[in-house]
N, C-alpha and C positions, 0 to 999 in steps of 0.2 A: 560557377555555383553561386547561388543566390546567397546574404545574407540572411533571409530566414532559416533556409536548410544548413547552414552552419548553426545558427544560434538550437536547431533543432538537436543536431549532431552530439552538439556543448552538453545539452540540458540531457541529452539522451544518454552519454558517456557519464555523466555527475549520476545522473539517477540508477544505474548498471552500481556505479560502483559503492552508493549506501545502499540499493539492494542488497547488493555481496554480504557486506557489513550488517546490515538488519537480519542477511538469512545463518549469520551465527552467531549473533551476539543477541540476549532476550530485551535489551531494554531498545532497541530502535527496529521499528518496522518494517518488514522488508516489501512486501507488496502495494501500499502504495508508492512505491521509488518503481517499482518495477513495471507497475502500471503506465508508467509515467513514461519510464523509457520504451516502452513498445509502442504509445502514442507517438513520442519524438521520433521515434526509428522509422514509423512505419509513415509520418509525413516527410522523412527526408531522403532516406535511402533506400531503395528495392536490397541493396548488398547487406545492409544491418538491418536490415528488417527481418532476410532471410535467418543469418546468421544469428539475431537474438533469440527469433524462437524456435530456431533449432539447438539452442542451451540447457543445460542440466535445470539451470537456475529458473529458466520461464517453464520448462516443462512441469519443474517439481512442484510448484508456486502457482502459474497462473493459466496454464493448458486448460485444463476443464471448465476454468471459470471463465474465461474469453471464450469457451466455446458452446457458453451457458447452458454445461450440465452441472454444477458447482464448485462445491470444495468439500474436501475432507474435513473432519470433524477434526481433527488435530489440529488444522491450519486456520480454523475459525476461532478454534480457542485459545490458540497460540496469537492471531492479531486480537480478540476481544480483553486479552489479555495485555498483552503490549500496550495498546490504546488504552484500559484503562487506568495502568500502573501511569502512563505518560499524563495522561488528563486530569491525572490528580494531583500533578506536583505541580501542575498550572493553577488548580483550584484551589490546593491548599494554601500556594502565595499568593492568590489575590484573594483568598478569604482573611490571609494574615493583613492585610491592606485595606480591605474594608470595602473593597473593589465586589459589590454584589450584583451588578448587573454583569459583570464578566465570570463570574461564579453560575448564575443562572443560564448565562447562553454556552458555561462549558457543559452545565449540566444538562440541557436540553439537545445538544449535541449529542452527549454522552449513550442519553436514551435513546434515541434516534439509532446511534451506531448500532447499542445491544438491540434493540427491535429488527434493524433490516439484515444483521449476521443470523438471528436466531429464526427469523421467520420467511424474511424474503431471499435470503440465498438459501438454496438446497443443498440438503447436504449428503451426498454420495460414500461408498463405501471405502475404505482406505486400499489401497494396489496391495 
């Protein structure tokens, strides 16, 4: 086995497991970790690739959206939500800092995020 497809394995198994963490705790994210690791999985192992997304966690989380019909309206508000509450504690210390050009690019971020949750992902009916 190559060194890439280990370091894929690594990164795959790291991001499986703040997933986990992100999908019950409100203050860390869980889909981009999850994202992350079905990317890793799916360039290393046919065995974890099958196995991740056949899981509770990718079905409930990223099924519809990898298979670009969308996301639940819970699961949009739940990440615009998350990402906001996170981006601010980045914004509020480096506005305490005086740091305004990293204040501007979190805010330009920020918009960006809430634009392409609310307008370019679709948002489908809840199961």
């Amino acid at each position: 086995m190559s060194i890439k497809k280990i370091l894929y394995i690594v990164i795959g198994c790291i991001s499986v497991g703040l997933g986990t963490v992100g999908a019950v705790t409100p203050f860390l994210p869980s889909v981009p970790f999850l994202l992350l690791a079905a990317f890793c999985f799916a360039r290393s192992s046919e065995r974890l690739n099958t196995w991740f997304t056949s899981t509770k966690l990718y079905q409930d989380n990223l099924a519809d959206y990898t298979a670009g019909r969308g996301m639940t309206k819970k699961a949009k508000v739940r990440i615009m939500v998350t990402v906001t509450l996170l981006m601010s504690i980045g914004f509020i210390l480096m506005g305490l800092r005086g740091i305004v050009v990293g204040c501007a690019v979190l805010l330009c971020v920020w918009v960006f995020h809430l634009i392409y949750f609310v307008f370019m992902v679709k948002t489908i009916p809840s199961p």
